[in-house]
PyMOL Python script that loads the backbone (N, CA, C, O; Angstrom):
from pymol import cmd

cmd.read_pdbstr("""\
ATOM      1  N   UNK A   1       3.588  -6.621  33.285  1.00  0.00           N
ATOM      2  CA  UNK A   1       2.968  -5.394  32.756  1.00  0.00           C
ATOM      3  C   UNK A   1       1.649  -5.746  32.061  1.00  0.00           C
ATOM      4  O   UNK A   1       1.504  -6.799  31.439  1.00  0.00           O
ATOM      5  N   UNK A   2       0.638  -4.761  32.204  1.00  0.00           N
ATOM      6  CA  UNK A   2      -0.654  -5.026  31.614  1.00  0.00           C
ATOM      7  C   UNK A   2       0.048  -5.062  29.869  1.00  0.00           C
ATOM      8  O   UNK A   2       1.069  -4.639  29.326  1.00  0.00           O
ATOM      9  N   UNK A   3      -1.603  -6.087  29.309  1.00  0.00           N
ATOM     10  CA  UNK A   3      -0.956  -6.282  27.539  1.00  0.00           C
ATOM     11  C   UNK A   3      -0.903  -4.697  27.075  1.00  0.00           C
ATOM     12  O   UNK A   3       0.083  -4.374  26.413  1.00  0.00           O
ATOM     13  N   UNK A   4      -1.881  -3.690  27.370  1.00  0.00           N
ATOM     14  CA  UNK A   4      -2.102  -2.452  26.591  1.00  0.00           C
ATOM     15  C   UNK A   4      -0.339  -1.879  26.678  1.00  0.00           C
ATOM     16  O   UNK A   4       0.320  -1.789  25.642  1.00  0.00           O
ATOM     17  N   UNK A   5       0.123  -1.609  27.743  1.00  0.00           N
ATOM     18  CA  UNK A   5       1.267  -1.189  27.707  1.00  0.00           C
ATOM     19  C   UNK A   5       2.569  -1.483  26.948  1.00  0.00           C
ATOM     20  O   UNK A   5       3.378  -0.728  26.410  1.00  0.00           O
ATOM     21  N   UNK A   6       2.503  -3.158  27.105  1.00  0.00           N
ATOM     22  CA  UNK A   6       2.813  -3.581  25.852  1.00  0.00           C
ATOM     23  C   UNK A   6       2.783  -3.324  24.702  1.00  0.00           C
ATOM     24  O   UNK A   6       3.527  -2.683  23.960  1.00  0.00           O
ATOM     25  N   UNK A   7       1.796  -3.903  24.560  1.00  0.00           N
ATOM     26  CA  UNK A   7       1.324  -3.112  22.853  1.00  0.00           C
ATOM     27  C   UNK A   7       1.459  -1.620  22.518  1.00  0.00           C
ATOM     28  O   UNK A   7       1.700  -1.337  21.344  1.00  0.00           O
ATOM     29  N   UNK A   8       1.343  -0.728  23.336  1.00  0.00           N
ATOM     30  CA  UNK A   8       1.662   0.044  23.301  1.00  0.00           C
ATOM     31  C   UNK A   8       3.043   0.685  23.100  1.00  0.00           C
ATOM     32  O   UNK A   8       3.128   1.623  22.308  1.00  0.00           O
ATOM     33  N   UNK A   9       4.129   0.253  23.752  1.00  0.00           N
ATOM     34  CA  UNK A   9       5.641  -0.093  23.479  1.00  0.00           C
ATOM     35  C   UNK A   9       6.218  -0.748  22.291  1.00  0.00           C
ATOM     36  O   UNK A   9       7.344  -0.626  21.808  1.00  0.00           O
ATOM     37  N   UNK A  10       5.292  -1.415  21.945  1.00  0.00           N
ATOM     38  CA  UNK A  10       5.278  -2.149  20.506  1.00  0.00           C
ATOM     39  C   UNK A  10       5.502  -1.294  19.259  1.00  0.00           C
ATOM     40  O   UNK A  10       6.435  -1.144  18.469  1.00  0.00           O
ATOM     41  N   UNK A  11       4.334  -0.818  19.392  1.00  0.00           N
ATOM     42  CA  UNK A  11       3.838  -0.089  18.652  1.00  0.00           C
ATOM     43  C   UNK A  11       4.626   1.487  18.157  1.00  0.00           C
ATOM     44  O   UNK A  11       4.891   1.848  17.010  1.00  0.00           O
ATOM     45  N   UNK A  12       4.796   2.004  19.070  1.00  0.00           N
ATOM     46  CA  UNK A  12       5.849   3.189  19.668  1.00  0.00           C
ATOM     47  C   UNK A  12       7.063   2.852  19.043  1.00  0.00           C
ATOM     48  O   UNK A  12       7.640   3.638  18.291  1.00  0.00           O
ATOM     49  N   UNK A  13       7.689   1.182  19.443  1.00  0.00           N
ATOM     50  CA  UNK A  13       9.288   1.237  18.809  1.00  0.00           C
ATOM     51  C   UNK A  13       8.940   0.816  17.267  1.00  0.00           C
ATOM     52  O   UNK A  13       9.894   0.964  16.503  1.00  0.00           O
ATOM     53  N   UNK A  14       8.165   0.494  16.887  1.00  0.00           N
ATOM     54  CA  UNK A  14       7.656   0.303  15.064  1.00  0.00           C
ATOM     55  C   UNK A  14       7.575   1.718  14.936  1.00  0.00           C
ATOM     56  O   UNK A  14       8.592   2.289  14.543  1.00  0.00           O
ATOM     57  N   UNK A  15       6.807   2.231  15.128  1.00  0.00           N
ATOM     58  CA  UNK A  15       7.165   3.963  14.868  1.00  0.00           C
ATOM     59  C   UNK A  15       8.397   4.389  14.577  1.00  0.00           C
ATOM     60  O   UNK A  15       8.672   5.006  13.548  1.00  0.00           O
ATOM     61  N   UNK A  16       8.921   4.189  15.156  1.00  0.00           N
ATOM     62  CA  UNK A  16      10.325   5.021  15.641  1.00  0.00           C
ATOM     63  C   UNK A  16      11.571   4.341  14.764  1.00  0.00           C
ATOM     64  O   UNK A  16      12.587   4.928  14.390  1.00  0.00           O
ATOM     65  N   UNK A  17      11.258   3.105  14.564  1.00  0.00           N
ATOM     66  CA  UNK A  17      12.376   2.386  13.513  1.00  0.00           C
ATOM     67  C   UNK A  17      11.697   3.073  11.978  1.00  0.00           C
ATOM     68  O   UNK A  17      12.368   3.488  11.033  1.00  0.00           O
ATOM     69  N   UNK A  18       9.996   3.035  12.090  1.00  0.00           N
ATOM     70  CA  UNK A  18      10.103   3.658  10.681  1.00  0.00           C
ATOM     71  C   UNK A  18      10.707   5.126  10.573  1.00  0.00           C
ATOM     72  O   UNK A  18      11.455   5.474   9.659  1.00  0.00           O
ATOM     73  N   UNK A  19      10.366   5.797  11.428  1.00  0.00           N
ATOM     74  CA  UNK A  19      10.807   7.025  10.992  1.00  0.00           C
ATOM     75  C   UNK A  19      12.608   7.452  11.164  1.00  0.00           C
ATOM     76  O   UNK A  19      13.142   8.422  10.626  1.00  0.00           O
ATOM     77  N   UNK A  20      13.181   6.600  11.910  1.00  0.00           N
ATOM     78  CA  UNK A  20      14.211   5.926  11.730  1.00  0.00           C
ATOM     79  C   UNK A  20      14.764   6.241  10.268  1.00  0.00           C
ATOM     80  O   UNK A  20      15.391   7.190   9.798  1.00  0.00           O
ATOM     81  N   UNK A  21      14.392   5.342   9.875  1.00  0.00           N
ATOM     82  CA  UNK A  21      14.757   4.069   8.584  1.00  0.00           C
ATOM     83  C   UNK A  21      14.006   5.531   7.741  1.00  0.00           C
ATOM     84  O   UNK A  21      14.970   6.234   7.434  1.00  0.00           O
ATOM     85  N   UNK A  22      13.072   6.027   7.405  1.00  0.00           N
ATOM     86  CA  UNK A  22      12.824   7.648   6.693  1.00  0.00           C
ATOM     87  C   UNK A  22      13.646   8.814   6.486  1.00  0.00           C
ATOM     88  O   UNK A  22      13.814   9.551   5.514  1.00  0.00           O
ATOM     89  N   UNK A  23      14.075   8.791   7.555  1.00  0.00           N
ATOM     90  CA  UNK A  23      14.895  10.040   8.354  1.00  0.00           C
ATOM     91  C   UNK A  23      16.587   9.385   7.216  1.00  0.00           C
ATOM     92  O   UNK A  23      17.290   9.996   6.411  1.00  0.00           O
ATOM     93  N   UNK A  24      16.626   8.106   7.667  1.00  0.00           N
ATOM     94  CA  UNK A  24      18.114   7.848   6.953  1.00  0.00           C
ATOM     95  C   UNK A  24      17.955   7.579   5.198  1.00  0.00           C
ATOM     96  O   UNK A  24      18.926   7.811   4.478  1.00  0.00           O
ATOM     97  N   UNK A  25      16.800   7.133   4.680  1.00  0.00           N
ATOM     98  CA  UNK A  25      16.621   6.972   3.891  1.00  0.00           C
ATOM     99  C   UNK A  25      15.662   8.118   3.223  1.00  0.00           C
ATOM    100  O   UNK A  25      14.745   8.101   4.045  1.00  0.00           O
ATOM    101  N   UNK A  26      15.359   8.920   2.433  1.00  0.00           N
ATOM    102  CA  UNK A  26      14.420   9.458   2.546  1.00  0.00           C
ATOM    103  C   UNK A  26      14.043   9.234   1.271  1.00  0.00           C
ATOM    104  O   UNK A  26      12.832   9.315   1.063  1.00  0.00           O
ATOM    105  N   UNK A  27      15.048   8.861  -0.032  1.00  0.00           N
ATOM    106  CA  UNK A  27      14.962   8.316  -0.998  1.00  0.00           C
ATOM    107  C   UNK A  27      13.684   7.766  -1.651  1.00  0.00           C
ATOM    108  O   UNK A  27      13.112   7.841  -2.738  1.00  0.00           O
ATOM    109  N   UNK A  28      13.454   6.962  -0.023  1.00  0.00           N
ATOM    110  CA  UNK A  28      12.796   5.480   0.013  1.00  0.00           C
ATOM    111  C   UNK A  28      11.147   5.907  -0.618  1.00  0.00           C
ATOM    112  O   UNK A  28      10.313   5.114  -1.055  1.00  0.00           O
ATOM    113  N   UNK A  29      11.008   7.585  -0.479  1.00  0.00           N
ATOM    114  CA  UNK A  29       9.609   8.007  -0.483  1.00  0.00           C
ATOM    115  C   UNK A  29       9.328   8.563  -1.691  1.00  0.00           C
ATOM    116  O   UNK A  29       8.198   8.994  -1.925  1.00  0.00           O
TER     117      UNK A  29
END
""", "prot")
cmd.dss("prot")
cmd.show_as("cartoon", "prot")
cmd.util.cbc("prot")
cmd.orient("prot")
């Protein structure tokens, strides 16, 4: 796979664990 897509996927699942990890915690804010 090209790197952008990658990184891109990267990037996307860091998203998604933070808002994750927000969503369960919301405390945290």
């Amino acid at each position: 796979m090209p790197f952008d897509i990658i990184l891109g996927l990267t990037v996307a699942a860091l998203l998604l664990a933070y808002l994750l990890k927000a969503l369960l915690r919301p405390e945290s804010f």
